[in-house]
N, CA, C and O atoms as CSV, one atom per row, in Angstrom:
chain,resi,resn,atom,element,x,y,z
A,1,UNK,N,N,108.022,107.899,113.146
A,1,UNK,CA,C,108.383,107.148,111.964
A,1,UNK,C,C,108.585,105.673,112.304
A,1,UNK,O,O,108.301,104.730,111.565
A,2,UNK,N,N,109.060,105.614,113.398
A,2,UNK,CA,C,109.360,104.081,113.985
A,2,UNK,C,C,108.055,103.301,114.295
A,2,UNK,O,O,107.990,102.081,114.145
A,3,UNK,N,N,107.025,104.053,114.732
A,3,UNK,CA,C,106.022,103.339,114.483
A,3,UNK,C,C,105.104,102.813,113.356
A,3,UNK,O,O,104.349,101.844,113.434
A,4,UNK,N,N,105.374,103.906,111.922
A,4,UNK,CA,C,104.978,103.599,110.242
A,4,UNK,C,C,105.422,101.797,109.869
A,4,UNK,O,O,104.873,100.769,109.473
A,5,UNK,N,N,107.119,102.415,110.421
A,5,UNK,CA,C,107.406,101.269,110.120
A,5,UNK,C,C,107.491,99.643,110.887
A,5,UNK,O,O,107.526,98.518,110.386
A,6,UNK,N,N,107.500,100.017,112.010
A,6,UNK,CA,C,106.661,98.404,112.959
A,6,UNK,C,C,105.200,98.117,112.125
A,6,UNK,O,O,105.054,96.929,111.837
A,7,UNK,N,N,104.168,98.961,111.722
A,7,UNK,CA,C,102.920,98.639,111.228
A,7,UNK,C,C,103.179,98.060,109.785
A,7,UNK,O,O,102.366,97.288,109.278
A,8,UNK,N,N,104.298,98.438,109.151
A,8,UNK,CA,C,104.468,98.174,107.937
A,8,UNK,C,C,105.236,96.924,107.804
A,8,UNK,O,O,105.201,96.321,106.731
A,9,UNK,N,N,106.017,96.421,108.929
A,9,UNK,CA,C,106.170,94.932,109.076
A,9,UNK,C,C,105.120,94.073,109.177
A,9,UNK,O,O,105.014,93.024,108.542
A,10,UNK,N,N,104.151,94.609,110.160
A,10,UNK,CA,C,102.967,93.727,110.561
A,10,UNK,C,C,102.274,93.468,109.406
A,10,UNK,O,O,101.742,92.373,109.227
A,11,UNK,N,N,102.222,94.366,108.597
A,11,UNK,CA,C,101.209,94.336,107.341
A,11,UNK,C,C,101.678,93.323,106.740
A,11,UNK,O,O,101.010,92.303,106.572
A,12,UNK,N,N,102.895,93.465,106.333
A,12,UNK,CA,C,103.980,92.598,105.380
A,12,UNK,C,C,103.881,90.846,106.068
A,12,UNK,O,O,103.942,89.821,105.388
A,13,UNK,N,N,103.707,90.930,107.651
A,13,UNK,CA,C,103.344,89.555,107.710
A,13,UNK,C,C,102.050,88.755,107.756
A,13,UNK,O,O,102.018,87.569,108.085
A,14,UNK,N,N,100.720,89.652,107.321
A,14,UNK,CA,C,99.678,88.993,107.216
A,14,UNK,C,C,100.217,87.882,105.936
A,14,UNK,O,O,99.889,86.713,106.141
A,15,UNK,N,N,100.946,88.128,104.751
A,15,UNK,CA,C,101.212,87.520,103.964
A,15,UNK,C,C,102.235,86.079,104.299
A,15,UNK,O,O,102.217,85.087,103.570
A,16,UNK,N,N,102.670,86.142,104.920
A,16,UNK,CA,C,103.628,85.502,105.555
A,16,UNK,C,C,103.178,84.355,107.115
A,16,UNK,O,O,103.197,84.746,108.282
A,17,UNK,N,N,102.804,82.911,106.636
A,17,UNK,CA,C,102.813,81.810,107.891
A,17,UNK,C,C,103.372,82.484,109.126
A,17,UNK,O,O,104.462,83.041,109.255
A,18,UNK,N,N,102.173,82.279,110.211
A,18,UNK,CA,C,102.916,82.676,111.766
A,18,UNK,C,C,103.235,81.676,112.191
A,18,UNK,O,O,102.764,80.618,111.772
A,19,UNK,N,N,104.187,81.753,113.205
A,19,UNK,CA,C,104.268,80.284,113.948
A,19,UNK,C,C,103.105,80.283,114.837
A,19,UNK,O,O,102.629,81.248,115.436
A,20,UNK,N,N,102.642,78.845,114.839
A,20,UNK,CA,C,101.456,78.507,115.635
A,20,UNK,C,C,100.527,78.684,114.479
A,20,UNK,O,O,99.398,78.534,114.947
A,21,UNK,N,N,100.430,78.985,112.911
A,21,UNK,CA,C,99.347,79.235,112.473
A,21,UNK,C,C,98.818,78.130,112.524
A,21,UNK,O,O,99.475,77.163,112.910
A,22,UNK,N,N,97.546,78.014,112.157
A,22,UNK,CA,C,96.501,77.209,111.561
A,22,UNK,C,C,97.032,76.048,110.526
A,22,UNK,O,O,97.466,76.361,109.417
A,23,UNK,N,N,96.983,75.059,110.850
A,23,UNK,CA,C,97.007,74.003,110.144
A,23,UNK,C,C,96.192,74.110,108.788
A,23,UNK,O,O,95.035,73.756,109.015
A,24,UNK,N,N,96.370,74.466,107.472
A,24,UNK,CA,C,95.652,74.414,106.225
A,24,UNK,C,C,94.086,73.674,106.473
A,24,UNK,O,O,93.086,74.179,105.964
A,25,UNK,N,N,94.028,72.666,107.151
A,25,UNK,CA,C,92.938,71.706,106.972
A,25,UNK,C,C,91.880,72.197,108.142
A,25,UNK,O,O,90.699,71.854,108.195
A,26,UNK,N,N,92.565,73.080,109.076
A,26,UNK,CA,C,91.518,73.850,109.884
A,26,UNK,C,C,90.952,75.247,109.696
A,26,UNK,O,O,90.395,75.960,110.532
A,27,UNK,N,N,91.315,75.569,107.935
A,27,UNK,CA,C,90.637,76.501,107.622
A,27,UNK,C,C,89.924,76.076,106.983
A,27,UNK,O,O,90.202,75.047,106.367
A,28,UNK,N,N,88.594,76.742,106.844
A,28,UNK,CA,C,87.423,76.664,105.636
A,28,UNK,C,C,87.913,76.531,104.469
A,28,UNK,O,O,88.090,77.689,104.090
A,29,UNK,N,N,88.140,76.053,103.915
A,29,UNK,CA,C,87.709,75.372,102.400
A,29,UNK,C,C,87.069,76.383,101.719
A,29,UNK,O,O,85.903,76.167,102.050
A,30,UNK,N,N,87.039,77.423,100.929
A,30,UNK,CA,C,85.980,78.288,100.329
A,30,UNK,C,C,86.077,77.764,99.051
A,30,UNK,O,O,87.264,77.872,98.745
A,31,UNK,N,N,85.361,77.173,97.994
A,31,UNK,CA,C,85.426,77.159,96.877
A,31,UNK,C,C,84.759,77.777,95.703
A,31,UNK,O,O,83.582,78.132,95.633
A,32,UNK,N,N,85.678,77.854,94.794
A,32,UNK,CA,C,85.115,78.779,94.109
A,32,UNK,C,C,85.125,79.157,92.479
A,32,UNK,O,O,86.326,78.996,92.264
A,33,UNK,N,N,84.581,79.538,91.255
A,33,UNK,CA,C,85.062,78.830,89.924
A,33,UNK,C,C,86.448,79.516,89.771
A,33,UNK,O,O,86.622,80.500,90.490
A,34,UNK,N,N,87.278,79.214,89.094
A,34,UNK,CA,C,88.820,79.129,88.695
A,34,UNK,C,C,88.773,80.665,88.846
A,34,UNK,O,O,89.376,81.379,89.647
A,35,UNK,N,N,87.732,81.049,87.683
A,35,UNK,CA,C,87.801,82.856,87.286
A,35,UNK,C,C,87.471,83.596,88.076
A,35,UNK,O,O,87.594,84.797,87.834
A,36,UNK,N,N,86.804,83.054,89.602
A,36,UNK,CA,C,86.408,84.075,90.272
A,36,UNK,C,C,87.454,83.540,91.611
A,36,UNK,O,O,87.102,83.949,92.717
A,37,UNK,N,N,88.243,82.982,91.578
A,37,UNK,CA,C,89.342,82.419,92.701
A,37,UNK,C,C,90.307,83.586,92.168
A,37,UNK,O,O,90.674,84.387,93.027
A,38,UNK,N,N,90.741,83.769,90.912
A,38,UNK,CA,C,91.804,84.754,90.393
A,38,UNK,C,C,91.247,86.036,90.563
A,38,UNK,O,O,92.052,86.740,91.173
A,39,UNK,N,N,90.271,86.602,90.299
A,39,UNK,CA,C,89.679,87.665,90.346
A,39,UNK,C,C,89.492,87.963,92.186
A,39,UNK,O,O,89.479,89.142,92.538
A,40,UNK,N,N,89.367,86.963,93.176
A,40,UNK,CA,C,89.480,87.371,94.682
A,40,UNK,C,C,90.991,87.429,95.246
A,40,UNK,O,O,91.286,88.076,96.251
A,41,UNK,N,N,91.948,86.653,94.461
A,41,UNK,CA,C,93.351,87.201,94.914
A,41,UNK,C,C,93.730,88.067,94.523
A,41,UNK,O,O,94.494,88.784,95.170
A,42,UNK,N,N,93.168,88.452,92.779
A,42,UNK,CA,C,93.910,89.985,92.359
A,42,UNK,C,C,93.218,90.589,93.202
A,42,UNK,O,O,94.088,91.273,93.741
A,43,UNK,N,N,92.009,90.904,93.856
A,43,UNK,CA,C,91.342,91.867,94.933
A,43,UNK,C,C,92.095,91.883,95.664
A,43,UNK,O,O,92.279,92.998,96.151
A,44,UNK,N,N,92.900,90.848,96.154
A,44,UNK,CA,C,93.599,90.904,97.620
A,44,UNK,C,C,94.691,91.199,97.392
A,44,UNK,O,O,95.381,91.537,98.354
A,45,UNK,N,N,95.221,91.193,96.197
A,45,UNK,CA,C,96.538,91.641,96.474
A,45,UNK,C,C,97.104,93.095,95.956
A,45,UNK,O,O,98.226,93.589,95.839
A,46,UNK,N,N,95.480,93.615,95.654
A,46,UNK,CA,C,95.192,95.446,95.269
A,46,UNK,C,C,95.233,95.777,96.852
A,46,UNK,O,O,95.908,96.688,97.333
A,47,UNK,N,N,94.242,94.723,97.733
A,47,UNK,CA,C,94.658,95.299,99.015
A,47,UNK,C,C,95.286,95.795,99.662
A,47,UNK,O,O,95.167,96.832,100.314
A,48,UNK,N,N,96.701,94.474,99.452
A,48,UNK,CA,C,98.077,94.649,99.779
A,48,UNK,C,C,98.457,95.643,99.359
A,48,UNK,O,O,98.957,96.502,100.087
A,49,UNK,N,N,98.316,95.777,98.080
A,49,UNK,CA,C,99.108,97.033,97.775
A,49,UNK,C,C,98.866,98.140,98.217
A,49,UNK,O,O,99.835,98.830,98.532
A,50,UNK,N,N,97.495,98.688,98.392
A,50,UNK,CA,C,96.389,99.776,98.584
A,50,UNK,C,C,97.133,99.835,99.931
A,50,UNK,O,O,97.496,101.002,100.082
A,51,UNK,N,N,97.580,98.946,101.152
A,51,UNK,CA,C,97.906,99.031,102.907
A,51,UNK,C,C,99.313,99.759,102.485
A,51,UNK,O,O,99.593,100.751,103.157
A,52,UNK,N,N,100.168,99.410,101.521
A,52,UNK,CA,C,101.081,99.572,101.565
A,52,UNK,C,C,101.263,101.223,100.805
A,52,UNK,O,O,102.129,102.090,100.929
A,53,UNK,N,N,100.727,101.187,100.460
A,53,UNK,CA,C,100.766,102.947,99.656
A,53,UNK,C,C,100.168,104.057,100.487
A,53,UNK,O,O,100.504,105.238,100.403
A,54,UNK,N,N,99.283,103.584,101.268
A,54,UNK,CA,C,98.521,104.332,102.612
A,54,UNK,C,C,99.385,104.127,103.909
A,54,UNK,O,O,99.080,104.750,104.925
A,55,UNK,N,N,100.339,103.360,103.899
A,55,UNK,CA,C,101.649,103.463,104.628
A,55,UNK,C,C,102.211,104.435,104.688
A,55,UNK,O,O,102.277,105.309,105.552
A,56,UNK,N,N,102.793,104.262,103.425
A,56,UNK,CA,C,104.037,105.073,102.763
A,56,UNK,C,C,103.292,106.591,102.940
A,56,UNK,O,O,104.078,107.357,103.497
A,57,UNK,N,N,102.221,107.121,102.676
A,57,UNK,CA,C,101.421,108.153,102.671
A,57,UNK,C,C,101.769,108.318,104.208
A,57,UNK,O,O,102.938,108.558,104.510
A,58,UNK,N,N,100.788,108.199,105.203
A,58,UNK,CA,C,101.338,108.448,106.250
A,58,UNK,C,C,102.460,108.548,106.437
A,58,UNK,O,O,102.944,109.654,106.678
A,59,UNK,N,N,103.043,107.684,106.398
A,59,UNK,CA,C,104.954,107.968,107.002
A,59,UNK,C,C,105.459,109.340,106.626
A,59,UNK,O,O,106.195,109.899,107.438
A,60,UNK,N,N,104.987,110.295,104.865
A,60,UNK,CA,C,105.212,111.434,104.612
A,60,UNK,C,C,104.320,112.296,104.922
A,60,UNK,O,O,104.480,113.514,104.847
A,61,UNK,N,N,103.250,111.690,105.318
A,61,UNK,CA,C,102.443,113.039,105.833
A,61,UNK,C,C,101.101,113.487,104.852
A,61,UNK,O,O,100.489,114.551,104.755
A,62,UNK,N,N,100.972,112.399,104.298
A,62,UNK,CA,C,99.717,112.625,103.066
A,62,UNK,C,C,98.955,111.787,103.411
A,62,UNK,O,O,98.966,110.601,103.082
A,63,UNK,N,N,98.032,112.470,104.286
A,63,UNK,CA,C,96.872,112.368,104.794
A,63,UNK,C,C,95.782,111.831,104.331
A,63,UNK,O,O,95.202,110.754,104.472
A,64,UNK,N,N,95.546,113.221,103.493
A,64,UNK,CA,C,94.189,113.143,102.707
A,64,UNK,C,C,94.878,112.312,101.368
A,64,UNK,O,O,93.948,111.599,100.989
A,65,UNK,N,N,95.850,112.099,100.621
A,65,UNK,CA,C,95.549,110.691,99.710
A,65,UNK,C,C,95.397,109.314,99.951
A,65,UNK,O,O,94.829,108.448,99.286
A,66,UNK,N,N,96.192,109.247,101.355
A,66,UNK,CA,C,96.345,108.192,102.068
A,66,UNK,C,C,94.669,107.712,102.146
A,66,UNK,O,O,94.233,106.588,101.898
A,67,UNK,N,N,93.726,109.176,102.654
A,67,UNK,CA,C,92.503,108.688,102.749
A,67,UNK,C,C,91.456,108.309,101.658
A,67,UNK,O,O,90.487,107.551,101.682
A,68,UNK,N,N,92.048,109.185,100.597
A,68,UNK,CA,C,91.829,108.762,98.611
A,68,UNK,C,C,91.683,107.379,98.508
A,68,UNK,O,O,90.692,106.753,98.132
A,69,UNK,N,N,92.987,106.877,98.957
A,69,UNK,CA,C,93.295,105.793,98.581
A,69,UNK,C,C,92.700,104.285,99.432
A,69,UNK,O,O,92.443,103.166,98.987
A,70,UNK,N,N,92.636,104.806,100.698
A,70,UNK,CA,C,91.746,104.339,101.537
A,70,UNK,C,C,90.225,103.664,100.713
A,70,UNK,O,O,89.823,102.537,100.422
A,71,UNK,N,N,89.710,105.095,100.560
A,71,UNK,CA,C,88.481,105.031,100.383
A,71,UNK,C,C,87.944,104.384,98.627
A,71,UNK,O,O,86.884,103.893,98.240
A,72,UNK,N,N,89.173,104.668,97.961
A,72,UNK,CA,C,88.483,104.078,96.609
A,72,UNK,C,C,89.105,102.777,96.801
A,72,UNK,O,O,88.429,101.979,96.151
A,73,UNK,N,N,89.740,102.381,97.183
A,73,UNK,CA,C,90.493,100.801,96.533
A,73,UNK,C,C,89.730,100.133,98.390
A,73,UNK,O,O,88.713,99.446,98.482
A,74,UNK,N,N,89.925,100.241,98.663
A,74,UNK,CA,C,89.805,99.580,100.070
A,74,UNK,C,C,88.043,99.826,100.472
A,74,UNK,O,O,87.360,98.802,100.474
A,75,UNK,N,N,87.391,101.075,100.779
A,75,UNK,CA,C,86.795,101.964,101.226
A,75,UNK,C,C,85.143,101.253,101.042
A,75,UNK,O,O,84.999,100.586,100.017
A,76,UNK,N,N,84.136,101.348,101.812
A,76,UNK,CA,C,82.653,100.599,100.681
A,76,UNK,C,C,82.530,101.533,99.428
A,76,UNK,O,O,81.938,101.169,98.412
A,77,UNK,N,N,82.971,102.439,99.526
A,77,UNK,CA,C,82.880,102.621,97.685
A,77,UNK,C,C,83.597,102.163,96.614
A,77,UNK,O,O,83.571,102.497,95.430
A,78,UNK,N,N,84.469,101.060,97.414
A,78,UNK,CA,C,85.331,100.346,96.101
A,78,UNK,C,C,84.812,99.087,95.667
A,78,UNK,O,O,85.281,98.344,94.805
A,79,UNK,N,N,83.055,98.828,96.865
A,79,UNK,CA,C,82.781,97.374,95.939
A,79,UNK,C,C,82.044,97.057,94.671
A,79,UNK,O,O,81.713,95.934,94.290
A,80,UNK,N,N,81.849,98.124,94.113
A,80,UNK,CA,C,81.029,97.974,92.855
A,80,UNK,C,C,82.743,97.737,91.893
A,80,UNK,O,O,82.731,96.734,91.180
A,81,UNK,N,N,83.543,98.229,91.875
A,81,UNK,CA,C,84.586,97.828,91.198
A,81,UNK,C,C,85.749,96.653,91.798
A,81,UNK,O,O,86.835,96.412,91.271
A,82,UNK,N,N,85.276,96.109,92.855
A,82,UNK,CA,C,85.533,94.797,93.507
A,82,UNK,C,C,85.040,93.961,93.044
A,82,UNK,O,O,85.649,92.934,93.343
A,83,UNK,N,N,83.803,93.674,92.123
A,83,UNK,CA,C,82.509,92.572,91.735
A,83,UNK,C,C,82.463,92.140,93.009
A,83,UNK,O,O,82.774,90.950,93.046
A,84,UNK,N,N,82.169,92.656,94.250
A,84,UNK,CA,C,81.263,92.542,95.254
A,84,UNK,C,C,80.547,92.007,95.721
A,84,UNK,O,O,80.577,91.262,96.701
A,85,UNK,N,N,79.423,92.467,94.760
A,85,UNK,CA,C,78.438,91.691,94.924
A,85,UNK,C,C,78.223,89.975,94.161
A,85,UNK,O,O,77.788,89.017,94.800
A,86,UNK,N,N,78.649,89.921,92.667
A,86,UNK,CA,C,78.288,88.424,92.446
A,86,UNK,C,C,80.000,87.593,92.948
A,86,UNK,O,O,80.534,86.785,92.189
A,87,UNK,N,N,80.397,87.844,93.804
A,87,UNK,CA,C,81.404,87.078,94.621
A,87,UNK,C,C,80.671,86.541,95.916
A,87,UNK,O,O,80.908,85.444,96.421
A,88,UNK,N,N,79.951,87.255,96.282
A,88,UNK,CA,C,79.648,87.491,98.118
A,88,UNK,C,C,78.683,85.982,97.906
A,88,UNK,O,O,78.419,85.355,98.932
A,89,UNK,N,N,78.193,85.456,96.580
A,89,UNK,CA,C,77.076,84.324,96.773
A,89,UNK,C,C,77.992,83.355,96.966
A,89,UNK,O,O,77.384,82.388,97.424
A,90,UNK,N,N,79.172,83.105,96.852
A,90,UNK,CA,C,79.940,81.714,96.426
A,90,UNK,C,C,80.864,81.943,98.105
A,90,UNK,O,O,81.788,81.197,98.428
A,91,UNK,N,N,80.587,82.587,98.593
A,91,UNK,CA,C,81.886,83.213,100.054
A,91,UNK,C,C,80.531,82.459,101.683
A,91,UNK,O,O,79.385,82.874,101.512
A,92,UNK,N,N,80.672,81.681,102.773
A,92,UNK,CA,C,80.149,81.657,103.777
A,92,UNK,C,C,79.660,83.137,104.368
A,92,UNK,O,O,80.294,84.192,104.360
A,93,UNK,N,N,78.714,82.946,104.732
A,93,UNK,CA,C,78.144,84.480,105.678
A,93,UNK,C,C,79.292,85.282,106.317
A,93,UNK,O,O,79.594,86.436,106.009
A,94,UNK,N,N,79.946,84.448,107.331
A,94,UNK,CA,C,81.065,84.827,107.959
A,94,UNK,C,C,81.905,85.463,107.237
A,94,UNK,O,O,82.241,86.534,107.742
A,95,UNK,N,N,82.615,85.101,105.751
A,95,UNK,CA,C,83.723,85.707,105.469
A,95,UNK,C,C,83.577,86.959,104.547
A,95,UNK,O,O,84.458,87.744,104.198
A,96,UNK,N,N,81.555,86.951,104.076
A,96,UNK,CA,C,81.222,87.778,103.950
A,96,UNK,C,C,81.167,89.012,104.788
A,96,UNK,O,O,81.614,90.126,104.516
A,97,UNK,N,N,80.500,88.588,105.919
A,97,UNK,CA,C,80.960,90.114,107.282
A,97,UNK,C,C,82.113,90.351,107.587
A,97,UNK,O,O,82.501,91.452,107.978
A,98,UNK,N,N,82.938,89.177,107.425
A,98,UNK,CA,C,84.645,90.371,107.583
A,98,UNK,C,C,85.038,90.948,106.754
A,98,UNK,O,O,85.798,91.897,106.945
A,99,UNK,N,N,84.579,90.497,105.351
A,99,UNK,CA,C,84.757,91.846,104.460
A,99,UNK,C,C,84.535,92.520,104.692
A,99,UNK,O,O,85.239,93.485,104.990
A,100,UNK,N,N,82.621,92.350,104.701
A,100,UNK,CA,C,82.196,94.109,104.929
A,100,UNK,C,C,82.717,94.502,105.908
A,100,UNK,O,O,83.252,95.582,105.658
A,101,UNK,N,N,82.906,94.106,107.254
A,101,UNK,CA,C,83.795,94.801,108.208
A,101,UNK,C,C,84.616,95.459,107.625
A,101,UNK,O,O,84.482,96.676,107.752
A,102,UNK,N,N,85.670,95.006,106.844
A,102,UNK,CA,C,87.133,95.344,106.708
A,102,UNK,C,C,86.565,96.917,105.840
A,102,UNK,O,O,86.836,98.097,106.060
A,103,UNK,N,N,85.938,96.442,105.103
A,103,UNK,CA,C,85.774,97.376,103.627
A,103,UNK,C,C,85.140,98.816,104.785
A,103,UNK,O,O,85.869,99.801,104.900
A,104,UNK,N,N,83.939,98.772,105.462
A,104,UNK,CA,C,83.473,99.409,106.422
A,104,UNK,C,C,84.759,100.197,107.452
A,104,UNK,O,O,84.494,101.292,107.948
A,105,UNK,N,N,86.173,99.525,107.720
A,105,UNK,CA,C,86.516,99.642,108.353
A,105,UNK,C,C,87.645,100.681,107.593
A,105,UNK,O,O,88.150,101.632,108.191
A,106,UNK,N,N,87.891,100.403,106.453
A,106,UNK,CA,C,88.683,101.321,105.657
A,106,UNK,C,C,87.638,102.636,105.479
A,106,UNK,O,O,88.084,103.780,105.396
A,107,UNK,N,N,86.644,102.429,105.445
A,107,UNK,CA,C,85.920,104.101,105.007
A,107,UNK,C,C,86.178,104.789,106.380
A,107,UNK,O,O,86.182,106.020,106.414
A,108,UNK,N,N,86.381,104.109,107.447
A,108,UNK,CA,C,86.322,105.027,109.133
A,108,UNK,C,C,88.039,105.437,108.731
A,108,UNK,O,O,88.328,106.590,108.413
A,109,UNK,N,N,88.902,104.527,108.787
A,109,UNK,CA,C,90.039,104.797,108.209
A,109,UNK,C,C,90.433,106.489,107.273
A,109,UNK,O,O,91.185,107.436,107.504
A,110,UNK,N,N,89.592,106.194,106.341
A,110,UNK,CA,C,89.599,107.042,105.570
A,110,UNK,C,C,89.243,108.714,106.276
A,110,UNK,O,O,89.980,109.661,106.000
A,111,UNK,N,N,88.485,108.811,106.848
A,111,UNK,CA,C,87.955,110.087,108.102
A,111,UNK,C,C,88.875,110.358,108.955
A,111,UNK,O,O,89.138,111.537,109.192
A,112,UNK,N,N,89.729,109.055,109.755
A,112,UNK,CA,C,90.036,109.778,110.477
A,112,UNK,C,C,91.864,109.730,109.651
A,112,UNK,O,O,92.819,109.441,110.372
A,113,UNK,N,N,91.986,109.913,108.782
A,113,UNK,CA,C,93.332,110.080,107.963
A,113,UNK,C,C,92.892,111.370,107.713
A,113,UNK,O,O,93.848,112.142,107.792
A,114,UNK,N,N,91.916,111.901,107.460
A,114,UNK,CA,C,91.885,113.123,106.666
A,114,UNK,C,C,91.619,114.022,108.052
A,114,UNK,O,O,91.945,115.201,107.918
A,115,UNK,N,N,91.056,113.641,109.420
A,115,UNK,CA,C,91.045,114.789,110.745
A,115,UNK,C,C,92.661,114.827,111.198
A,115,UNK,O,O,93.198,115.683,111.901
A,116,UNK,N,N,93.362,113.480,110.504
A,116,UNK,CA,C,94.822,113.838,110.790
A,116,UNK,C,C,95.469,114.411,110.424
A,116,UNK,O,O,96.457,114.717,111.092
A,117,UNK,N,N,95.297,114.835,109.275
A,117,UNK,CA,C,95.787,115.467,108.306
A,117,UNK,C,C,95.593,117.413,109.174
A,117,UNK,O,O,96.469,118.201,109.533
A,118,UNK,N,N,94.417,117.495,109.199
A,118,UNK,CA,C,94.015,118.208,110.369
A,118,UNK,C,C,94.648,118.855,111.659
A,118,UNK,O,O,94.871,120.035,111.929
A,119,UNK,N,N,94.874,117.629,112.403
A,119,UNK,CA,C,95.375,117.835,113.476
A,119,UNK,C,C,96.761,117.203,113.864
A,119,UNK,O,O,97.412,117.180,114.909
A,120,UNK,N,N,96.933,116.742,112.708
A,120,UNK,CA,C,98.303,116.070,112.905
A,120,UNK,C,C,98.672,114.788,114.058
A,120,UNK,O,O,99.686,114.652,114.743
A,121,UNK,N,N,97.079,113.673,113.954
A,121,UNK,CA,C,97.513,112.602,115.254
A,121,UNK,C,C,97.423,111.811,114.371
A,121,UNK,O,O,96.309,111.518,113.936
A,122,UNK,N,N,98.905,111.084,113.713
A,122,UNK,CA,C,98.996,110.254,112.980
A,122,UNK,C,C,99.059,108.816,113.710
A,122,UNK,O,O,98.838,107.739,113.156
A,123,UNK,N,N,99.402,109.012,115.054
A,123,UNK,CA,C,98.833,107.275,115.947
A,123,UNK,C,C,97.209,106.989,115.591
A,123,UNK,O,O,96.740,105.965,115.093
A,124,UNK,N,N,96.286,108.580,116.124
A,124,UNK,CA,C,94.957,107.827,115.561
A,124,UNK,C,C,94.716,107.049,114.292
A,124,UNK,O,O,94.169,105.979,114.024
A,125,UNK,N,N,95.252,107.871,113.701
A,125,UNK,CA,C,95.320,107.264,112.055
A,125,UNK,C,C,95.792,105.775,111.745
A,125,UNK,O,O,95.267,105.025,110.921
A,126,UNK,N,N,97.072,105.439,112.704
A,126,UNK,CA,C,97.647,104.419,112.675
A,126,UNK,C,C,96.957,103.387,112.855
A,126,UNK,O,O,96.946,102.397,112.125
A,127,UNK,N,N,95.999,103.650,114.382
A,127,UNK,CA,C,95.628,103.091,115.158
A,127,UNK,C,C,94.209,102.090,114.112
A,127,UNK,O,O,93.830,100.921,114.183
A,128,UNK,N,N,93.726,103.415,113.110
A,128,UNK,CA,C,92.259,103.042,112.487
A,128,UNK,C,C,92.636,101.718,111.429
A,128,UNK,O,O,92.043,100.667,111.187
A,129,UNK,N,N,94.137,102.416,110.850
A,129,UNK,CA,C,94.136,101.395,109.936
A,129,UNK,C,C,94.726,99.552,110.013
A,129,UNK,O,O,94.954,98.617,109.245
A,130,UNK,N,N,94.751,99.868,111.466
A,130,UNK,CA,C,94.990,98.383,112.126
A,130,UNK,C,C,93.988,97.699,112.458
A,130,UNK,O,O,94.045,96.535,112.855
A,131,UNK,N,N,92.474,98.699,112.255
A,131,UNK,CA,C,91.599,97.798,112.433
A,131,UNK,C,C,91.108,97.642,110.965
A,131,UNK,O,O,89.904,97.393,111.028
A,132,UNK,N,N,91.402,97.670,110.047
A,132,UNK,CA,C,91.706,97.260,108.383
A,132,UNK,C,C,91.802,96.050,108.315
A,132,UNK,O,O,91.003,95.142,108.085
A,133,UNK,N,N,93.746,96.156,108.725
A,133,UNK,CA,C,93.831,94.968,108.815
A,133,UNK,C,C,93.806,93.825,109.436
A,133,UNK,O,O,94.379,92.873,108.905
A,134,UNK,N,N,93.020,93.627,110.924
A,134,UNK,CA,C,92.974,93.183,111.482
A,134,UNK,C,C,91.702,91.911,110.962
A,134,UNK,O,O,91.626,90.687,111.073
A,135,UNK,N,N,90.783,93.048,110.333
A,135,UNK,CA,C,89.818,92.014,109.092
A,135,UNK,C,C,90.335,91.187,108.129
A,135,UNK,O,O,89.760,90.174,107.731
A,136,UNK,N,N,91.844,91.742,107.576
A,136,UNK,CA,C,92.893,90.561,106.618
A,136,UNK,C,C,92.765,89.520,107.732
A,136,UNK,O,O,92.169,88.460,107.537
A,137,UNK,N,N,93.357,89.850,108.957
A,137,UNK,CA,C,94.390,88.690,109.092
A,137,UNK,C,C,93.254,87.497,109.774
A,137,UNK,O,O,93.528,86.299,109.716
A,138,UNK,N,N,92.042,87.969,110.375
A,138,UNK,CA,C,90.726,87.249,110.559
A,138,UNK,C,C,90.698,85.872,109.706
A,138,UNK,O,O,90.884,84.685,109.973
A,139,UNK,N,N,90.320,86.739,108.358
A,139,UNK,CA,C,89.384,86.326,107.336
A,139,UNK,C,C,90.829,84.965,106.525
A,139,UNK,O,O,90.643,83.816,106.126
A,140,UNK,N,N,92.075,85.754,106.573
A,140,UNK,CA,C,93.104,84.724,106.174
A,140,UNK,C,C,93.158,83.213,107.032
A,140,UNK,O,O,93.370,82.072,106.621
A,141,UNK,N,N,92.784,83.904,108.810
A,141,UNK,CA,C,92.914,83.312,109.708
A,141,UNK,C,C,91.934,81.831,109.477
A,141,UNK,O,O,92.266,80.692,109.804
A,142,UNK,N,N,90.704,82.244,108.844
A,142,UNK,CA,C,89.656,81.141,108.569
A,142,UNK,C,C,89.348,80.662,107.344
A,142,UNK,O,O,88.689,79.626,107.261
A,143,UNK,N,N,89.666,81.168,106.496
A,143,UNK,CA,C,89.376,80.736,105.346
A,143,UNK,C,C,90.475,80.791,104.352
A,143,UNK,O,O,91.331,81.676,104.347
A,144,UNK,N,N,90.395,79.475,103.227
A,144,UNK,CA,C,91.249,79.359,102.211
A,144,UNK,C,C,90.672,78.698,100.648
A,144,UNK,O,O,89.957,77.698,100.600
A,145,UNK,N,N,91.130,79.456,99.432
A,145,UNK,CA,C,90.541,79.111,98.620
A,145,UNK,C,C,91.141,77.884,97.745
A,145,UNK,O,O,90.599,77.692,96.657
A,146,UNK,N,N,92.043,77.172,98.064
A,146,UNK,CA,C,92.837,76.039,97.523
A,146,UNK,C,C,93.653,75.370,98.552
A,146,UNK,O,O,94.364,74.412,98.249
């Protein structure tokens, strides 16, 4: 349980300035029209929520919703209801592949939540969905939309 919750701090500080971060002016600049700047933070902050409910899932032991939840909100089957695709023209190549990474990286997520469920190795599980977010904290790491 002590480890749910160390991951569930970490999560909580992708949102949150590190010390040593990045100076604003040494991230990319992404720009983008007003309606589709609001429409990529509400995405991101379904994210947030989506890490945080697949937390809480693990920590009780729900595996396979954890991996539900994974896979539709997070998962590559959540980008047709992401607008996905007419976002990805206005985004650099780069912050396009850490999506798909990330999004790619939640469907592996999603598998091995549900062999945990299985076998009961909720570190693997842990382990997958740190490489989730490890695509947040990248993609935060380089790019900014204001």
């Amino acid at each position: 349980m002590n480890r749910i919750r160390a991951l569930a701090l970490c999560v909580a500080a992708i949102a949150m300035p590190a010390a040593g971060a990045a100076e604003e002016g040494a991230r990319q600049l992404v720009k983008l029209p007003e309606p589709m700047r609001q429409h990529l933070l509400a995405n991101m902050r379904d994210h947030l929520a989506a890490i945080n409910e697949i937390q809480q899932l693990l920590g009780s032991g729900g595996f396979q919703r954890a991996a539900d939840v994974a896979e539709k909100r997070l998962g590559m089957s959540s980008l047709e209801g992401h607008g996905a695709s007419h976002m990805a023209a206005f985004m650099p190549k780069a912050m396009q592949d850490i999506g798909t990474q990330m999004h790619k990286a939640a469907s592996q997520f999603a598998l091995v939540a549900q062999e945990a469920g299985a076998d009961g190795n909720a570190q693997r599980a842990i382990g997958s969905l740190a490489k989730v977010t490890a695509q947040c904290v990248a993609c935060h790491a380089a790019y900014r939309t204001h």
